[in-house]
N, C-alpha and C positions, 0 to 999 in steps of 0.2 A: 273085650267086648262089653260095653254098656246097652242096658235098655232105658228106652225113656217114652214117656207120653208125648206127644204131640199136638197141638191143635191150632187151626190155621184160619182165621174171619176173616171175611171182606163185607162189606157192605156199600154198595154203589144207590147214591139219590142222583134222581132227576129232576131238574126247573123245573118241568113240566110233565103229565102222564104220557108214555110212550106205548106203542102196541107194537106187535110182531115181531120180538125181541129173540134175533137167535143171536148164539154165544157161544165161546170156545172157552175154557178153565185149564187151569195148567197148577193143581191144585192137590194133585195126588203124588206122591214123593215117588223117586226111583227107584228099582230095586237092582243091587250090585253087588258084587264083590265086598264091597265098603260098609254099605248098610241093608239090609233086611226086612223086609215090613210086614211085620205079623198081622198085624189088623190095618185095616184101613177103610174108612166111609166118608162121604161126600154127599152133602144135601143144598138145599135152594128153596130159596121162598123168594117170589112164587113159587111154590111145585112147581117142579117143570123134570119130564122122561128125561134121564141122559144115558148117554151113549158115549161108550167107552173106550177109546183106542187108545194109537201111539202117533206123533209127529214125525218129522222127518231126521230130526234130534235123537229120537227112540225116549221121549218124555212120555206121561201119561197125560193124554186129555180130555176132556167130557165133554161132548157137544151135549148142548139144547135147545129147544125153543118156549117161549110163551106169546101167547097171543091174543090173551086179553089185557088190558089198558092197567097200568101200575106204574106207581112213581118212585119205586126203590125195587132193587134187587138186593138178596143177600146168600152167601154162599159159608158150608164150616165143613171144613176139613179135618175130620179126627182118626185118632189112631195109634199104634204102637211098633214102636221098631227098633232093630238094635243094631248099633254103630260098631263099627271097627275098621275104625282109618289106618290101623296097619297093614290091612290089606288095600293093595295096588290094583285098584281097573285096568287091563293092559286093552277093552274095547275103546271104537271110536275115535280112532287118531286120523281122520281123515285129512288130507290138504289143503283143502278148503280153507281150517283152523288158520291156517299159518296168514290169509289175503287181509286186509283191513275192510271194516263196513263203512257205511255212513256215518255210525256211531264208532268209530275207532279209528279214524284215520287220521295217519301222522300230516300236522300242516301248521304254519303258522310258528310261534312261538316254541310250542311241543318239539318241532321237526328241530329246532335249532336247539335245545333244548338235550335230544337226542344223539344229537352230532357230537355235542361238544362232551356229552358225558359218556357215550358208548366206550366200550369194551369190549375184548375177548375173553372167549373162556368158553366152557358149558353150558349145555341151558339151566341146569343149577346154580352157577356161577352168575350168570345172568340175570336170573329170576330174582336169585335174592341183592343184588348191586338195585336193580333199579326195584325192587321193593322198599330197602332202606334207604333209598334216595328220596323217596314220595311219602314216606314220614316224617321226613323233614322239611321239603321243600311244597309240600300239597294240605291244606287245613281242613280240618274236618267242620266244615257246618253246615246244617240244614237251611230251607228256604233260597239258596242262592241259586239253584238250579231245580231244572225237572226234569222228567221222563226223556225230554227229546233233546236234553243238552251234551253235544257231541265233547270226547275227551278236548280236543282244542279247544274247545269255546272254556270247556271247563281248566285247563291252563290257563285260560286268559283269565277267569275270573280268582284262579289262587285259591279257589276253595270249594267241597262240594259234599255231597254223602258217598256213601258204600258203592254203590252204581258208578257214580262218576271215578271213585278211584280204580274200582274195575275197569273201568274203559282207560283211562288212561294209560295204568300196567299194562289191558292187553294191546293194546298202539304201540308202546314200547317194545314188548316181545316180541310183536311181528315184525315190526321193521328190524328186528336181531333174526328174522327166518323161522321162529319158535312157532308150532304147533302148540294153542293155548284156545280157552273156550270161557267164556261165561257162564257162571252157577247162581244159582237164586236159591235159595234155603230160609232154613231157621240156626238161629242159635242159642245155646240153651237158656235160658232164663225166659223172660214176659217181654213184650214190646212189637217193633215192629218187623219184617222179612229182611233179611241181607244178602248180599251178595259179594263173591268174591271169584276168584280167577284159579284153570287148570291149564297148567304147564305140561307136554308130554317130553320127557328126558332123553327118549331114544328106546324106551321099558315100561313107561308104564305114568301114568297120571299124578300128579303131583297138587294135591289142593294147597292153594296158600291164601291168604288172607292180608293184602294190602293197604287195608283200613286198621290194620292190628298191626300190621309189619309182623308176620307169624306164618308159621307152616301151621294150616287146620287141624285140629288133634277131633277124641274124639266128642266134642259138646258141637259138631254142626252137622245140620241134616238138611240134605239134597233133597229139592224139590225138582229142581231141572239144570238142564242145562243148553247152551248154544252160541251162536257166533256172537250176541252181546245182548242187551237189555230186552231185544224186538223178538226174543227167541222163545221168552222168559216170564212174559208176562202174564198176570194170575189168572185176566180176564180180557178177552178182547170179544168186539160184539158188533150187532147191527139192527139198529130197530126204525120204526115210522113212527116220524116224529123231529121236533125241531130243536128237543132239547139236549140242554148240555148237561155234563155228568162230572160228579166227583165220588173220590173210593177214600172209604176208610177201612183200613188192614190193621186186627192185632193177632199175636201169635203168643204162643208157651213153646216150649220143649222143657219137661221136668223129669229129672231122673229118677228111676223107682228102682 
């Protein structure tokens, strides 16, 4: 078991000032089997009351609202927790995991793609065939995609970030039948949030990391998880007004 600090920014501007600004966060980490969270706090500027539950994921979330006129929002996530990826989550294997979404569905190229390389074996066997297959044949670079670019569009394009290799692997796994889920986290060092994919074996959850070609050890920490990117994200919201929004996210995980 390691511990380590934590800490999670976002900062979202708007064109223009907006009012009546309620908002969902997905910003406070898990607690499992796997990891632990000693400490943990969550703040916002503007102020704004939040209110604390769980999703339908069993994620932690914060609603709030503000509602006077402001043309950024920002949000930090801090805290302390201790990892231990030797132990196996055996919750939450639902069947659902195994269906493809909007954002994961086998089609196009991918589908052909899939045919011609499947296999039998395990979901072990599996997991890691077509993990080392998409370090070779998928490029890691930024800008080429965004938030809503589905795993085939991103085979069409040859290249993507972390998100997009996750959706891809889990497009692949399902159409093998595989019980698999989408994680959003941190990993240890500075920069920005990652993401990667859980396999369930038939016993128990299996994190692996498709952007590394690696079984997750322990320098990664679960913020959430669920059936792909739309499950997962830091902030979703809704306010009055006309303007458009962009987020800027940086993260630490440092071991003490």
């Amino acid at each position: 078991m390691k511990k380590y600090l934590y800490m999670l920014r976002a900062d979202l501007f708007f064109s223009e000032p907006v009012t009546e600004h309620t908002f969902v966060l997905r910003a406070l980490p898990v607690s499992d089997v796997t990891q632990e969270i000693t400490r943990a706090s969550l703040t916002c500027q503007p102020n704004a009351r939040l209110s604390n539950g769980t999703d339908s994921q069993g994620n932690n979330i914060s609603l709030g609202y503000i509602a006077e006129k402001h043309s950024t929002f920002s949000f930090c996530s801090t805290g302390e927790v201790q990892l231990n990826p030797q132990l196996r989550s055996r919750e939450g294997a639902y069947p659902y995991y195994r269906y493809p979404t909007v954002l994961t569905r086998l089609s196009g190229g991918l589908e052909d793609y899939y045919l011609t390389n499947q296999i039998s074996g395990t979901p072990t066997e599996k997991a890691y065939h077509w993990m080392d297959l998409l370090s070779r044949d998928l490029r890691y670079e930024k800008g080429v995609t965004t938030t809503e670019t589905n795993a085939a569009a991103c085979w069409e394009i040859g290249a993507g970030v972390c998100q997009d290799f996750t959706h891809v692997m889990l497009s692949l796994l399902r159409a093998d039948g595989i019980v698999c889920r989408y994680v959003a986290g941190l990993l240890k060092g500075e920069g920005a949030t990652h993401a990667w994919a859980e396999y369930f074996d038939g016993e128990c959850w299996i994190p692996i990391d498709p952007t590394h070609n690696r079984v997750c050890g322990n320098e990664y920490m679960k913020i959430s998880h669920g059936l792909d990117f739309s499950c997962c994200a830091l902030e979703r919201g809704i306010f009055h007004g006309g303007a458009h929004q962009s987020m800027f996210s940086k993260c630490a995980l440092t071991e003490i």
